[in-house]
VEXDREN-2710 file (C-alpha; in Angstrom, 1 decimal):
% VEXDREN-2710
k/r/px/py/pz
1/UNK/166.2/173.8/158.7
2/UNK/168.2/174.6/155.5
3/UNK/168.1/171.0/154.3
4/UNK/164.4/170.7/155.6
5/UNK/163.7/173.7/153.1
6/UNK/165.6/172.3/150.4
7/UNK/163.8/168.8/150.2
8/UNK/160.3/170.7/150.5
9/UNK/161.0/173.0/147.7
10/UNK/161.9/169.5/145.3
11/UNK/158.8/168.4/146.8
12/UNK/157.0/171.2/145.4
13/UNK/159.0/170.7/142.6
14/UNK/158.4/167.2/142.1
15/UNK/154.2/167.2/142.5
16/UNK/153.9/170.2/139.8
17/UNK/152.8/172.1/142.8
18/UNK/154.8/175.3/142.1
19/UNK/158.4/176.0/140.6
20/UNK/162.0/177.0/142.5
21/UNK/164.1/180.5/141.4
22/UNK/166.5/182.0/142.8
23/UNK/165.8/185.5/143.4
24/UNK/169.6/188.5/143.3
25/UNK/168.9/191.5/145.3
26/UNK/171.2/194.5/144.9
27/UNK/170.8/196.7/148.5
28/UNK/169.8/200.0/146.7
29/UNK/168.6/202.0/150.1
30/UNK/171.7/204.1/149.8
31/UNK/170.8/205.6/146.1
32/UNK/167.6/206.5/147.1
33/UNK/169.1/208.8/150.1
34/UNK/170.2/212.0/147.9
35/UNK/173.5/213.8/148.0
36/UNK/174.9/216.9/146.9
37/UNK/178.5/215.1/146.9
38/UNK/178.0/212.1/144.3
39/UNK/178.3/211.8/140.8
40/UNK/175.5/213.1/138.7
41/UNK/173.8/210.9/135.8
42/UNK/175.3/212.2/132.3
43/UNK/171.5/211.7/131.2
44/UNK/169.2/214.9/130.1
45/UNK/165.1/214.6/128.9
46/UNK/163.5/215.5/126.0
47/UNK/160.2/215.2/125.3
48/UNK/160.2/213.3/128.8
49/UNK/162.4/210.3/127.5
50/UNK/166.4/210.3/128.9
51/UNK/168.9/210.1/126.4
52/UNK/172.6/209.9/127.3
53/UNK/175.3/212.6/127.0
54/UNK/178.0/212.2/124.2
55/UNK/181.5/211.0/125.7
56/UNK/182.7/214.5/123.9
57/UNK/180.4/216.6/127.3
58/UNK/182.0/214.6/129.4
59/UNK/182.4/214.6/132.8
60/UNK/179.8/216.3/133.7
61/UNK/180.7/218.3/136.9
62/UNK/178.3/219.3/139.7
63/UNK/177.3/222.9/139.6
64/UNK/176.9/225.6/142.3
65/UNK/174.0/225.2/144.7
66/UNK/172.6/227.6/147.1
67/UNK/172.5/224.8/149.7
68/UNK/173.1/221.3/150.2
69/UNK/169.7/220.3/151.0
70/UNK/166.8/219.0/149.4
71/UNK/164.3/221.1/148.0
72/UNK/161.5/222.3/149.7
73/UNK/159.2/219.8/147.6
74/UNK/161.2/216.6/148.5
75/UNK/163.8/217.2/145.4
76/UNK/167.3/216.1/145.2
77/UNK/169.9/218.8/146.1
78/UNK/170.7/219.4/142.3
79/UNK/167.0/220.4/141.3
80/UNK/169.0/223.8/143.4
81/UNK/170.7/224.3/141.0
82/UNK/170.1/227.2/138.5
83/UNK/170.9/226.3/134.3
84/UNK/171.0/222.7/135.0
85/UNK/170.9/222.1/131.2
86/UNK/172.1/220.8/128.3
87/UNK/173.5/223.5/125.6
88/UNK/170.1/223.0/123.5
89/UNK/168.4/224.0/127.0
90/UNK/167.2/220.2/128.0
91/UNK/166.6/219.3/132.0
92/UNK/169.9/217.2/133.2
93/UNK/169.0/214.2/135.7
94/UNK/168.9/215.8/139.3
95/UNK/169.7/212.7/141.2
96/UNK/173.1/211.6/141.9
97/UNK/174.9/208.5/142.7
98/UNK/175.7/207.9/146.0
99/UNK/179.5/208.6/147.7
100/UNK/180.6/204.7/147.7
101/UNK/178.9/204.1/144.2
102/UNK/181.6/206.2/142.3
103/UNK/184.5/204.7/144.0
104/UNK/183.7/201.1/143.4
105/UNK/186.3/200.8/140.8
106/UNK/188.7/203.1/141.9
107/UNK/191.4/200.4/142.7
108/UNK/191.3/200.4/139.1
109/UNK/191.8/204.2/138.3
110/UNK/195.1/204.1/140.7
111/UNK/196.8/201.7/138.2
112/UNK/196.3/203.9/135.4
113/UNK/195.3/207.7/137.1
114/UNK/196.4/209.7/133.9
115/UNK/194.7/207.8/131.5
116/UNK/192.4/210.5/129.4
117/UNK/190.8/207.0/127.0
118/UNK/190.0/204.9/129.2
119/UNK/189.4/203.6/132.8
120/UNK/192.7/201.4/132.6
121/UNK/194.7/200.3/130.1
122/UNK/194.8/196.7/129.6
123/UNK/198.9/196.9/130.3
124/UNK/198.0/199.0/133.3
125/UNK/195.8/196.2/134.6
126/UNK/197.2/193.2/134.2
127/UNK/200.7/194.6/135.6
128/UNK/198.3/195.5/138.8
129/UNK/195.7/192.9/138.8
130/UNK/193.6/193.5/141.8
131/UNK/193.9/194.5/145.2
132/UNK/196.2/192.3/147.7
133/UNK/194.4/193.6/151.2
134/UNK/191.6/195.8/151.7
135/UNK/191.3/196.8/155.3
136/UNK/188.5/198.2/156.3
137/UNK/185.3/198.1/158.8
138/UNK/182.6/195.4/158.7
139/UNK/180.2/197.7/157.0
140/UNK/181.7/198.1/154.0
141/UNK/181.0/194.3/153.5
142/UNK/177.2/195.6/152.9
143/UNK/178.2/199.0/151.4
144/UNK/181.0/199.4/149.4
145/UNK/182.5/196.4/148.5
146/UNK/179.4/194.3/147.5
147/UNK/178.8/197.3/145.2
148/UNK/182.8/197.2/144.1
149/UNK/182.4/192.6/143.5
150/UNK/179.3/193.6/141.7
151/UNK/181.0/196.4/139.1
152/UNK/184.4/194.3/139.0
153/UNK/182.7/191.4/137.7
154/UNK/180.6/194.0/135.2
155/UNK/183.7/194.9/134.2
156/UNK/185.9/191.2/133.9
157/UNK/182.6/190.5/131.9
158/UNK/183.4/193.1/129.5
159/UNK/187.0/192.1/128.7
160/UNK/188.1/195.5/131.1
161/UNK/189.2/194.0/134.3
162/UNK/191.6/191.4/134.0
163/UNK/190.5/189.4/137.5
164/UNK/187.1/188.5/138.4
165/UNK/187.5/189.3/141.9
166/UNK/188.7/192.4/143.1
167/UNK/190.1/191.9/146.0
168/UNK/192.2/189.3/147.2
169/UNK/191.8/189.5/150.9
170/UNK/189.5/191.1/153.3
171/UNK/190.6/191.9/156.5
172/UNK/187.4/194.2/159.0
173/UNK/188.9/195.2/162.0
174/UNK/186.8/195.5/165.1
175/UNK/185.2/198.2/166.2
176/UNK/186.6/199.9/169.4
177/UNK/183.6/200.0/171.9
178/UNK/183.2/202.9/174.3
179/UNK/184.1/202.4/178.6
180/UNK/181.6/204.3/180.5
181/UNK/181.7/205.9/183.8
182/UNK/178.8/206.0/186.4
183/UNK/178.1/208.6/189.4
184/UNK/175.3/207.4/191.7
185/UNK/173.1/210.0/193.0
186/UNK/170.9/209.1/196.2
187/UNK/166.9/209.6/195.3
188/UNK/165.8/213.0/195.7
189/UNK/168.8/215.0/196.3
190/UNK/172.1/216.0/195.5
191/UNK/174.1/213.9/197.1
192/UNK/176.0/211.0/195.3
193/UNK/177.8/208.1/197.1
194/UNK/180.7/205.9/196.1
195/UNK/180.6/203.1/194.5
196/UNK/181.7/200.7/196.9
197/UNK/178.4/202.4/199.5
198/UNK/175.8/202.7/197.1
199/UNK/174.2/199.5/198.1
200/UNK/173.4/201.2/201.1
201/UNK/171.3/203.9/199.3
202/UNK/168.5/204.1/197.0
203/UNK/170.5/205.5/193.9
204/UNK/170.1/206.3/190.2
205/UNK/173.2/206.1/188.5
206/UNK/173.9/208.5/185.8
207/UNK/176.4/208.6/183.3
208/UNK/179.5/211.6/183.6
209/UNK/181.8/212.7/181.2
210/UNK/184.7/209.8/181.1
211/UNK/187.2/212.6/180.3
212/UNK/186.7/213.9/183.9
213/UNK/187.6/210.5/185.3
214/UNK/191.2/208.9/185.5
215/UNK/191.6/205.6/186.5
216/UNK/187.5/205.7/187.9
217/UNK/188.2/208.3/190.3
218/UNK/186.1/211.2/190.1
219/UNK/187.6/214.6/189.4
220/UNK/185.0/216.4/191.8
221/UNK/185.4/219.8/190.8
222/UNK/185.5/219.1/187.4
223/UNK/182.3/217.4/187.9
224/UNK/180.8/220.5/189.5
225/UNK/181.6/222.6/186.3
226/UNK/180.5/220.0/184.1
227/UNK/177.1/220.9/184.4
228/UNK/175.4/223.5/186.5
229/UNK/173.3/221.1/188.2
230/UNK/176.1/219.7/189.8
231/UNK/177.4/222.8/191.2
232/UNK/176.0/222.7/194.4
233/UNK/176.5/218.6/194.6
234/UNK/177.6/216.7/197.8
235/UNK/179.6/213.6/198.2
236/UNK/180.1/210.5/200.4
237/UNK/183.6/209.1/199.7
238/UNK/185.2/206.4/200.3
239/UNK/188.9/206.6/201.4
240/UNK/188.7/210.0/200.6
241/UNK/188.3/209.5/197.1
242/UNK/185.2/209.0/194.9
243/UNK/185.2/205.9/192.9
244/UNK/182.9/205.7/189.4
245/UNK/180.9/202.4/188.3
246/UNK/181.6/201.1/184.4
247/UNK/180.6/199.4/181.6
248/UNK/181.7/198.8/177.8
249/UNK/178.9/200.3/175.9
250/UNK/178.8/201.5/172.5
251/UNK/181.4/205.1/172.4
252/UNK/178.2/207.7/171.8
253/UNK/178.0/211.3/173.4
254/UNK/175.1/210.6/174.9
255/UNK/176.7/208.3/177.0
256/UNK/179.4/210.6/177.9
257/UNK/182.2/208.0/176.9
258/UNK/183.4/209.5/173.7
259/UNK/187.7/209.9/173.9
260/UNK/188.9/212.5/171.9
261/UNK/192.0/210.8/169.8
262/UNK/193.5/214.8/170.1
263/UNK/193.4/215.1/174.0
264/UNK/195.1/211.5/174.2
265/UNK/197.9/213.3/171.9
266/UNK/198.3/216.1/173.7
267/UNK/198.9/214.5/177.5
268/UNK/201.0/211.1/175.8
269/UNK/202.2/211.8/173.0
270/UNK/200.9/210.3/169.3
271/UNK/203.1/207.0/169.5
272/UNK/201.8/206.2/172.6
273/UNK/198.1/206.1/171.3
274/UNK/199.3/204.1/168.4
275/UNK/200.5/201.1/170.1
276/UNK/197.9/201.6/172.9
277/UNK/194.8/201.3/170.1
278/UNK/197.3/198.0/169.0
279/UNK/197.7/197.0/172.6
280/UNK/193.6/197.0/173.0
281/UNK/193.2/192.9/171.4
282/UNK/193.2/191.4/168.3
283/UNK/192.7/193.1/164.8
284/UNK/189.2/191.7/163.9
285/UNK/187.7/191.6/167.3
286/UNK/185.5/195.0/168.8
287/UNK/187.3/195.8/171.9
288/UNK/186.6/198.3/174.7
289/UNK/188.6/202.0/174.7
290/UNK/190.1/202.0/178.4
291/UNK/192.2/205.2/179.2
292/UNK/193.0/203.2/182.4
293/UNK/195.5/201.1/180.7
294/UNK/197.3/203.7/178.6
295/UNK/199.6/204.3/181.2
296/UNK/201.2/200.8/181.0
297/UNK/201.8/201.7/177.1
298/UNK/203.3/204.9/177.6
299/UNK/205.8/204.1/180.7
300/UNK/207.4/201.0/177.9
301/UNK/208.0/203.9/175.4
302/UNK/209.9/206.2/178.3
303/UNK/211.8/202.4/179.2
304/UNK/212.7/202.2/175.4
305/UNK/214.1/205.9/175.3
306/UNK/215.9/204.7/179.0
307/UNK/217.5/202.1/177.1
308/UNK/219.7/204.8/175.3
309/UNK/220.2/207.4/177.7
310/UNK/222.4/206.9/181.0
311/UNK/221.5/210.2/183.7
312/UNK/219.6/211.7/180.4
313/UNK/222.9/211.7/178.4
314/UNK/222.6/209.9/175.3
315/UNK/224.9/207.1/175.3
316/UNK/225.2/203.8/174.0
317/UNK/228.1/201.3/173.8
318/UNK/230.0/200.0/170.8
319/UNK/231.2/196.9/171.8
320/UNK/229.9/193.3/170.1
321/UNK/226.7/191.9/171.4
322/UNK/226.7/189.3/173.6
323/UNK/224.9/185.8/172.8
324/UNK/221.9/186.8/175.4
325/UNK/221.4/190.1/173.7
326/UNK/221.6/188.5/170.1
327/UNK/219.1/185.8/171.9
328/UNK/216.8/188.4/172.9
329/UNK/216.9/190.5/169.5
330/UNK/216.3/187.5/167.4
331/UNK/213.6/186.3/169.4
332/UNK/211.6/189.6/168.5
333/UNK/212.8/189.7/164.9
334/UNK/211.2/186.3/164.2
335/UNK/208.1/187.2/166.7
336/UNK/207.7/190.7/164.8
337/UNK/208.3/189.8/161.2
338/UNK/205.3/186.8/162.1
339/UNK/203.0/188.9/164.1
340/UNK/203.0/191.7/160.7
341/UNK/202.3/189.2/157.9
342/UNK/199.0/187.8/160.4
343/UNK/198.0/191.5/161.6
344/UNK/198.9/189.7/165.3
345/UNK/199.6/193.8/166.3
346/UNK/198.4/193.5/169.9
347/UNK/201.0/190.5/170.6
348/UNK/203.7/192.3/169.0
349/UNK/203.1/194.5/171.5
350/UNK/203.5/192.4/174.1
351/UNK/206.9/191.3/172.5
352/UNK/208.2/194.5/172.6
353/UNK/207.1/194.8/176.4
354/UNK/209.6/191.0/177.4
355/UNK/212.3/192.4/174.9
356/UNK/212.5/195.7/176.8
357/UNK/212.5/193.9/180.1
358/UNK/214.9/191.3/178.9
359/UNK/217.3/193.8/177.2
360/UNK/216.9/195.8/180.7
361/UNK/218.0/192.9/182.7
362/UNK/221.1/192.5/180.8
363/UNK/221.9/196.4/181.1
364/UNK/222.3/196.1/177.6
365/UNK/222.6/199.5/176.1
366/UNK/224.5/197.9/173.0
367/UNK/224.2/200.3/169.8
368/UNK/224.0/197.3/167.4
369/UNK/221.1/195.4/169.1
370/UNK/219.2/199.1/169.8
371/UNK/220.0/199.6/165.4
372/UNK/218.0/197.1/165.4
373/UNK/215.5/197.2/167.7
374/UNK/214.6/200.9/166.5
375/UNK/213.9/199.5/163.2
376/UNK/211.4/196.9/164.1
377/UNK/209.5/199.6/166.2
378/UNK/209.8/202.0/164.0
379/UNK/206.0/201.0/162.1
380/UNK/204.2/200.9/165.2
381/UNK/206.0/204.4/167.0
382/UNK/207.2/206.0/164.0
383/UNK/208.2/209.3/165.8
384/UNK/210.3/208.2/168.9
385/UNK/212.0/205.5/166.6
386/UNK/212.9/208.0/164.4
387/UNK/214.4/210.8/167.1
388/UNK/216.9/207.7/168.3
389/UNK/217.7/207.0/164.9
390/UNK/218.7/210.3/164.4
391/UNK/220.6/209.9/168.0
392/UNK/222.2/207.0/166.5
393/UNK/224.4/209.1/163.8
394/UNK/222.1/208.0/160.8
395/UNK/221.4/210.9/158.0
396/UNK/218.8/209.0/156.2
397/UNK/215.3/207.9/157.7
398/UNK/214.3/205.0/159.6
399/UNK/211.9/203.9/156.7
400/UNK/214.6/203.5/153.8
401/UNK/216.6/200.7/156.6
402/UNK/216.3/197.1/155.4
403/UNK/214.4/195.0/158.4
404/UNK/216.7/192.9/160.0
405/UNK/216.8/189.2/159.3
406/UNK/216.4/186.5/161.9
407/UNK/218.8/184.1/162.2
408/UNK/217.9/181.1/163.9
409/UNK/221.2/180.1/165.7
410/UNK/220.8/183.3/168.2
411/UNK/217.6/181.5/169.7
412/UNK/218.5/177.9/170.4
413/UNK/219.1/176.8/173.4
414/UNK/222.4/175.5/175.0
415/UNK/220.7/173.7/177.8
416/UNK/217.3/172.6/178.3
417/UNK/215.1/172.2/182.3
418/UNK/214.2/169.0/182.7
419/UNK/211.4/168.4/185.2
420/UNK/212.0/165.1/187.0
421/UNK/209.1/163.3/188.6
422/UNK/208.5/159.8/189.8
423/UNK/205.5/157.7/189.8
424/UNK/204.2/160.7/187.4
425/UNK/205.1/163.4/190.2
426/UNK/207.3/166.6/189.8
427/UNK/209.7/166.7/192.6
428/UNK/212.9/168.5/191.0
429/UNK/214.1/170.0/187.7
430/UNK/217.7/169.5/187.2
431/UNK/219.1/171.2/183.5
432/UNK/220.7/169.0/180.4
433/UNK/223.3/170.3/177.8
434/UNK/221.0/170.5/174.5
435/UNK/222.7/167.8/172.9
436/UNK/222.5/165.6/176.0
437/UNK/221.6/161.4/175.1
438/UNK/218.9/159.8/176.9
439/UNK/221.1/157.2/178.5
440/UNK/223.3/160.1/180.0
441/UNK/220.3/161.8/181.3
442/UNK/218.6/158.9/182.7
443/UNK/222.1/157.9/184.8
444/UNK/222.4/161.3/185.7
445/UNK/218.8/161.4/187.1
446/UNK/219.2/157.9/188.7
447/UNK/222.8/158.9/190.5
448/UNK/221.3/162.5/191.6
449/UNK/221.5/163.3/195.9
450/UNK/217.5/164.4/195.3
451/UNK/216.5/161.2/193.6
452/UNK/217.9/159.1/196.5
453/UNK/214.8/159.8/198.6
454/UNK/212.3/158.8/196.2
455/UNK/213.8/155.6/194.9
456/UNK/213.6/154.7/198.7
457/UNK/216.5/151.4/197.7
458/UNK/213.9/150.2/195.0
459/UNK/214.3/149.3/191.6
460/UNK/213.0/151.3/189.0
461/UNK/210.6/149.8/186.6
462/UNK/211.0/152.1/183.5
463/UNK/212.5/155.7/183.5
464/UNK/210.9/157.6/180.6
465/UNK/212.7/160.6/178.8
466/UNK/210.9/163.1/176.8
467/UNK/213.4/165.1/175.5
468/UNK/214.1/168.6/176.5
469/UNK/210.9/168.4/179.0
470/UNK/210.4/165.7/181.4
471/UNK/212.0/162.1/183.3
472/UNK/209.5/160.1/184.7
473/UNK/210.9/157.6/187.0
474/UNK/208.2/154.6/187.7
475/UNK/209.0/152.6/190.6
END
């Protein structure tokens, strides 16, 4: 279609029929939605005509209102105010610019906050250039940062910003999408069945307060308090319990789904929310809240506070790692250090959850591998990491410790599996030293007790050896 419109319009074009132009549109809805809270025009009237306020009655600061309202005529909140003048008694501009407007170059203020001349100094700037990441939700791509491209290049224009782009790298994270719970109430009373028997029924389902499930089994009195229509309610269970429909659907109160970050807090602790929101998928991607699976998250925090307690005494051991624990560690340094520069939070995650189990395997309580481990943590559960720190015998914070660097030699392997199939089909894996030559491998195969059987007394046609994977024998 795009090319279809394209060759019409040179059509057009071509017969003198009409003319092409490329029409810039600025979204300006959110200026014409008043304020209180934005920056007021330095502009007064006279005779009806602006005029602009000299740099020496500036800034102009907003003055007291009685409310935060429009007027009663369909004014801007500042028409409240009273003396809204200039000195020589002239009307000051009533409307305001909108919240995002005046921040749209405040990356530039922070390189240069205390200059009284100017808006940056050229030094300032080109020391800062612009911003490396911004972070932030996919509206601000219509909000405020086409508003922040459009007064950066204003400004590179003008000789004050030193980069035509202002920000190097957009990153909008996903927005985290609400899990709803369902009670199913048979037609015309107050009775509400399970949701494994409400086929049986003529129901309505009807959406209850999520933070009065757990793991979509209904807290029954709660739900009786919850509303005083309820009070009176009956229920048909099923194993004794009363299990709640779902669905992801946008996190709203008047779908009852809303999770209140404080209550999460309160019962887990805040680390455990942190890696849990981490936990819920990748960065850019919207992703359903599920209190369900929070549990999972906060049983790997009590493992990594196991890992340096034995009988709830703290104790660790001082003695030099061994190569599986420097294996493990170095694994998750490299995994960690990755995951970080690409945002890959959710998978680091689920490197910390293998390290743990791996480390826990080895009964490895070593204080040299746990130094470390703490450290690469330590951004995504700041405050446990920083208790065990303290455990550890360190005076100075977790967050002044250099991250520890991966070495490579901790990961590779000594010996590799080899699957060994013939005619194309697995029937053994038998494991090679890493440095291991084909022709060694391929006599050892041939000589093996398990190969006997499948070789039959024939002579095989090829053997094929892909190293540190797979023989294929072809008879």
């Amino acid at each position: 279609m795009e090319k279809a419109i394209g060759k019409a319009i040179d059509e057009i074009n071509k017969q003198e029929l009409g003319y092409s132009q490329v029409n810039y549109r600025l979204r300006d809805a959110t200026f014409s939605r008043q304020r209180y809270w934005g920056e007021p025009f330095p502009i007064y009237y006279k005779d009806g005509m602006p005029h602009t306020l000299s740099d020496g009655e500036l800034p102009l600061e907003l003055p007291p209102v009685d409310k935060f309202l429009p007027t009663e005529t369909g004014q801007p909140p500042l028409a409240r105010a009273k003396d809204w003048v200039t000195e020589e008694g002239y009307p000051l501009e009533t409307s305001t610019m909108p919240g995002f407007a005046g921040s749209s170059a405040y990356y530039l203020r922070y390189m240069d906050p205390h200059n009284n001349q100017m808006l940056v100094s050229q030094e300032a700037n080109h020391y800062w250039r612009n911003v490396d990441l911004y972070i932030g939700g996919i509206e601000h791509a219509t909000g405020h940062l086409i508003y922040s491209r459009f007064w950066n290049k204003f400004l590179f224009d003008l000789g004050i910003a030193c980069e035509e782009e202002p920000f190097k790298k957009l990153v909008n994270q996903g927005m985290i999408q609400g899990r709803s719970n369902f009670v199913y109430r048979i037609k015309d009373t107050n009775t509400f069945v399970s949701l494994g028997l409400k086929d049986q029924y003529d129901t309505t389902p009807i959406h209850v307060d999520v933070n009065i499930v757990h793991h979509d089994v209904l807290d029954i009195e709660a739900f009786k308090k919850w509303s005083p229509e309820y009070s009176n309610a009956e229920f048909i269970l099923e194993d004794g319990k009363y299990i709640c429909g779902w669905a992801v659907e946008k996190m709203s109160k008047s779908m009852y789904n809303v999770v209140n970050p404080d209550d999460i807090v309160a019962k887990y602790g805040a680390d455990t929310l942190r890696l849990y929101e981490m936990f819920l998928g990748p960065l850019e991607q919207s992703k359903p809240w599920d209190t369900n699976g929070i549990d999972g998250v906060h049983r790997f925090l009590r493992r990594v506070w196991g890992l340096f307690h034995t009988n709830d005494t703290f104790q660790v051991s001082p003695a030099e790692p061994t190569a599986a624990e420097l294996k493990a560690l170095h694994k998750l340094i490299q995994k960690i250090s990755y995951d970080i520069e690409h945002f890959s939070f959710n998978t680091s995650i689920s490197a910390f959850m293998i390290c743990i189990n791996e480390l826990t395997s080895l009964k490895s309580n070593n204080r040299a591998i746990l130094h470390d481990f703490l450290i690469l943590l330590s951004p995504f559960a700041p405050h446990i990491t920083e208790e065990l720190w303290s455990k550890l015998g360190n005076e100075h914070t977790i967050f002044d410790t250099q991250w520890p660097q991966f070495n490579e030699e901790y990961i590779k392997e000594d010996t590799f599996t080899y699957a060994i199939s013939f005619n194309g089909k697995v029937r053994f894996t038998l494991d090679f030293a890493a440095d291991a030559n084909k022709n060694d491998i391929e006599a050892a195969v041939l000589n093996h007790p398990d190969s006997q059987k499948w070789i039959d007394g024939k002579t095989p046609k090829k053997v094929i050896v892909v190293p540190k994977k797979i023989v294929n024998v072809v008879l």
